[in-house]
N, C-alpha and C positions, 0 to 999 in steps of 0.2 A: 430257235425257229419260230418260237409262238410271238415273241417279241417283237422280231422282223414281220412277221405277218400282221399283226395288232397295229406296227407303224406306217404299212401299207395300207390296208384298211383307212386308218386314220388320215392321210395325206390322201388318198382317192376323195374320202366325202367332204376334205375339208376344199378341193378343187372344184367336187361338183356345187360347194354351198355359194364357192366364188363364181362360179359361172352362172350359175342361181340369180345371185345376187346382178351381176353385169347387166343380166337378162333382163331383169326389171326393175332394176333403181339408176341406171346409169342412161345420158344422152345417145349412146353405142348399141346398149341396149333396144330404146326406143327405134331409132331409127331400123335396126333390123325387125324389129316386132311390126314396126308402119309397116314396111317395105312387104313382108311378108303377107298381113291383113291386104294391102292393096294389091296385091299378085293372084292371090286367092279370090277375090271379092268377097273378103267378111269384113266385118267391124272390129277395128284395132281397139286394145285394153292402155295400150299404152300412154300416158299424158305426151303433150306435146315439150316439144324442147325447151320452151321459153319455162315449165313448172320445175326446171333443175337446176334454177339458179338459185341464189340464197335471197331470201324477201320474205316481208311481212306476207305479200298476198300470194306469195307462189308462181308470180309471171315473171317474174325478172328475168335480165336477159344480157348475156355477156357483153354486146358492142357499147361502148360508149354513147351515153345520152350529150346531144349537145344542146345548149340553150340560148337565146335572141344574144348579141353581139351587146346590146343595150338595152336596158327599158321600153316597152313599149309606150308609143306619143297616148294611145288613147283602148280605152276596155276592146277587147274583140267578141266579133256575133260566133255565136257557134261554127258559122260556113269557114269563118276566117280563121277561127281558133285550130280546126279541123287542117287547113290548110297551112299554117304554121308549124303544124305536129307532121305532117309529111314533107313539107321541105324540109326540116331538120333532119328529119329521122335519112331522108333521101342522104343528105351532104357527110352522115355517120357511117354509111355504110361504105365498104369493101367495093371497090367499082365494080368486082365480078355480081354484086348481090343487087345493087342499085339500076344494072343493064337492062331486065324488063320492062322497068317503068320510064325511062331515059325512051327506049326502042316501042314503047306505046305511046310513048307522049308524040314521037314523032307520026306515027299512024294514023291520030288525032288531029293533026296539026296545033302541036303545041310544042312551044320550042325548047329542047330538052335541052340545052345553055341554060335557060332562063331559069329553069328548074332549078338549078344550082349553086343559080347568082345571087347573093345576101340583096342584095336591093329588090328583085322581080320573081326568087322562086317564090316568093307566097300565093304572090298573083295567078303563076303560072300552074302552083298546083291548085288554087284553084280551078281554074279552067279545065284541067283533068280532070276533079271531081266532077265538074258538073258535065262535059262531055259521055263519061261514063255512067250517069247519074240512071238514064232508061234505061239501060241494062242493067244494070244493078242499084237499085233504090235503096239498098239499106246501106247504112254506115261498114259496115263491118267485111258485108261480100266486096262493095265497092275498095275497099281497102285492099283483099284482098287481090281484086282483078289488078288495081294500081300497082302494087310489088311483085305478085306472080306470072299477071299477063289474065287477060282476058277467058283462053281458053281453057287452062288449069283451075283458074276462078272459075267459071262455069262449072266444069267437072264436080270440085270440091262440092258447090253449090248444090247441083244434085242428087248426089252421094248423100248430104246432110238428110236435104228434103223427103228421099227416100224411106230414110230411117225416121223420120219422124220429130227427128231435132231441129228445136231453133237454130240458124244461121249466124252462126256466133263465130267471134272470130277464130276462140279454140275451136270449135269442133270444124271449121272449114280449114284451118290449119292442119290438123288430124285428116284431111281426106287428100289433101292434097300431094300430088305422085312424089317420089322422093328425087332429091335432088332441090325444094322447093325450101329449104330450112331458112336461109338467109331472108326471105321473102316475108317470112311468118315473125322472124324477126325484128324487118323494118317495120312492116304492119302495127307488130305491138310498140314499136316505140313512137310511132305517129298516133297510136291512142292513146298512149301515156302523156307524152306530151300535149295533146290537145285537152285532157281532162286537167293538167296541170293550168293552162291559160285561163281554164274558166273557174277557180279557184278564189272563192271570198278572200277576207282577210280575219285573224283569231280575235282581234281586237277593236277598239274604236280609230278609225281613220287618221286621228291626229297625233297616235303614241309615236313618239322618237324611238331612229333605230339609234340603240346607243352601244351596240359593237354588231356590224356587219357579216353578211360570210367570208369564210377565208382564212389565211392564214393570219395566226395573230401570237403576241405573247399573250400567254395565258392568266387572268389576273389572281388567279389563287395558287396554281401548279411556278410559274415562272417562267417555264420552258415554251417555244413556240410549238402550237398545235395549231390544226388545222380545226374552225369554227365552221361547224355542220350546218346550222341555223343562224337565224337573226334574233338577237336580246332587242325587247322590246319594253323603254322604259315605263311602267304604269304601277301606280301606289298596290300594295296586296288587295287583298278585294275584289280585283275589275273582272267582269264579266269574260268571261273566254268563249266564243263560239268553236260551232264548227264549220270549218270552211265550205263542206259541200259532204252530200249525203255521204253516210259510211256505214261502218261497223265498228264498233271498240275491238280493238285486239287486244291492249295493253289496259289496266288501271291498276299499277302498284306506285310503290316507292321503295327510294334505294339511296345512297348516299350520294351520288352524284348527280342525278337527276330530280332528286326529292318527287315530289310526287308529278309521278308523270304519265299521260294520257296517250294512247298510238291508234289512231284509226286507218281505218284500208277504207279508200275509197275505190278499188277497183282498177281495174288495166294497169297495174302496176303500181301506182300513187299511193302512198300513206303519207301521212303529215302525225307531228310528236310535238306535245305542248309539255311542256317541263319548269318546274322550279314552283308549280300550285298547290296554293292554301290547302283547297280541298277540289275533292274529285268530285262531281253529281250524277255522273254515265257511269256502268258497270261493264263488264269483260261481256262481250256478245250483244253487246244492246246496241242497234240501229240507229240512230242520228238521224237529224236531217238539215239541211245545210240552216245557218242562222243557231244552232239549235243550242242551250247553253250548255256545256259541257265540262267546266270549270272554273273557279278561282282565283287569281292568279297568286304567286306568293313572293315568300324567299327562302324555299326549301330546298337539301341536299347542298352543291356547291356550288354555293352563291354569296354576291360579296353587295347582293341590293334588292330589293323589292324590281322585281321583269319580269317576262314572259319569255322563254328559249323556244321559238317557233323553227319549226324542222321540215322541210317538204324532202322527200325520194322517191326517186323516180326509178324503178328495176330496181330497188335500193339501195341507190346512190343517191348522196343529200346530192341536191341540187339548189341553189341561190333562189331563195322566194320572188325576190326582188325582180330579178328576172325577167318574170311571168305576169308582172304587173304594169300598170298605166302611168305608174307614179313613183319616183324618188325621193322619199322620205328623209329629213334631215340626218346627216349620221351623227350623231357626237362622238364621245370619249367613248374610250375601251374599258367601261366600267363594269360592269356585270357581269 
């Protein structure tokens, strides 16, 4: 009898530690905890959806990032990089998720085809942005109202203001009704992506890329894997920046990466410098774009003096190259 009881007992609390747990570490969780806070009118404890994916900064975000078809002809302004980062993230999404800003762009008069045309949505989300722009002046609620709709974004907006928080894109994500999840999605991935476009480069201008991203055979393993980064050919020594402000997440070494540097630059983006002499930035120390950060070498598993530069996006590598004005010579699969 006491057995059977002790294994009941045990199987009750071990149910309630799992419903525990659902409650507030799982995406199922959150959403009943929003849902709840916004019924009530209190303030949700919950993070938003996009902090339960797996990433250096904690936004990542399950939909596919996609990125330019080609190289960019020439650098982008801010307005334009901005606008880059919502047509993509527009053409990623689920048609059910992408309908609000389609159906305000038409409101607008702006033609929601165009939105979605490789040639003209850049232009066309421009036009959005700045049609929306009196209403919503900041980056972030504007973002919002663009994938949510205007008067959800409002809502959210107030709700924030309320409480006394900045209008950030998490916390106006976090206010906004449920049903809104796909929207906070796009949103984050049109800042990711726009922070991506406006991204230096780790090295001097004229280093050869001397193996690409992509699938490749591997020049020390044998077998084809897939190449996260770009090797970028430069004698050991060379100055290594940082691409644009951050924070160190990462400065150790390991045998495959040798010594290697991981910064978060926010909205999802971190960029990874690998195979350096030496390190000069520690774990938590601030950066600032230009700022030297490292050595370059031929440490952990390398077969040459380069730089293994990494961009991800929701943490997914994404092609650096991509995101750039310029096609860099490729050579040989050496490094």
């Amino acid at each position: 009898m006491f057995p059977s009881r002790a294994k009941g007992l045990l199987d009750f609390c071990m149910a309630a530690l799992c419903l525990w747990a659902a409650y507030h570490h799982t995406p199922a969780g959150a959403l009943v905890r929003g849902a709840v806070a916004w019924a009530t009118g209190t303030r949700s404890t919950a993070r938003p959806l996009l902090a339960y994916y797996d990433g250096v900064s904690g936004t990542s975000v399950s939909e596919p990032l996609l990125a330019p078809a080609v190289p960019l002809a020439r650098p982008l302004t801010d307005a334009e990089a901005l606008a880059w980062g919502t047509h993509l993230a527009l053409k990623g999404l689920e048609p059910r998720a992408r309908q609000p800003a389609l159906t305000l762009a038409t409101e607008l008069g702006v033609s929601s085809t165009a939105l979605l045309d490789a040639g003209e949505g850049p232009a066309a989300a421009r036009k959005l942005h700045e049609a929306l722009a009196a209403d919503f002046p900041g980056e972030e609620a504007r973002l919002a109202a663009l994938f949510a709709g205007r008067v959800p974004a409002r809502y959210a907006l107030e709700r924030v203001r309320a409480q006394g928080d900045a209008p950030t894109l998490e916390q106006l994500a976090q206010q906004l009704p449920p049903g809104f999840e796909g929207a906070s999605v796009g949103a984050a991935q049109a800042q990711a992506l726009a922070t991506a476009f406006g991204l230096a480069w780790p090295v001097h201008e004229g280093a050869r890329v001397t193996s690409p991203f992509g699938e490749r055979i591997h020049p020390v393993l044998g077998t084809k894997k897939l190449h996260t980064g770009v090797d970028l050919g430069v004698p050991i020594g060379t100055e290594v920046v940082a691409v644009a402000e951050g924070v160190v997440r990462r400065a150790s070494e390991d045998a495959v990466n040798g010594r290697v540097l991981v910064l978060d630059h926010g909205r999802g983006v971190t960029t990874a410098y690998c195979h350096n002499s030496e390190l000069v930035v520690a774990v938590g120390q601030r950066v600032t774009r230009g700022q030297l950060v490292a050595r370059s070498g031929n440490t952990g598993r390398s077969t040459g003096p380069h730089l293994h530069y990494q961009l991800e996006l929701a943490a997914r590598p994404m092609d650096p190259l991509k995101f750039r004005s310029s096609v860099r010579t490729v050579a040989r699969d050496a490094p």
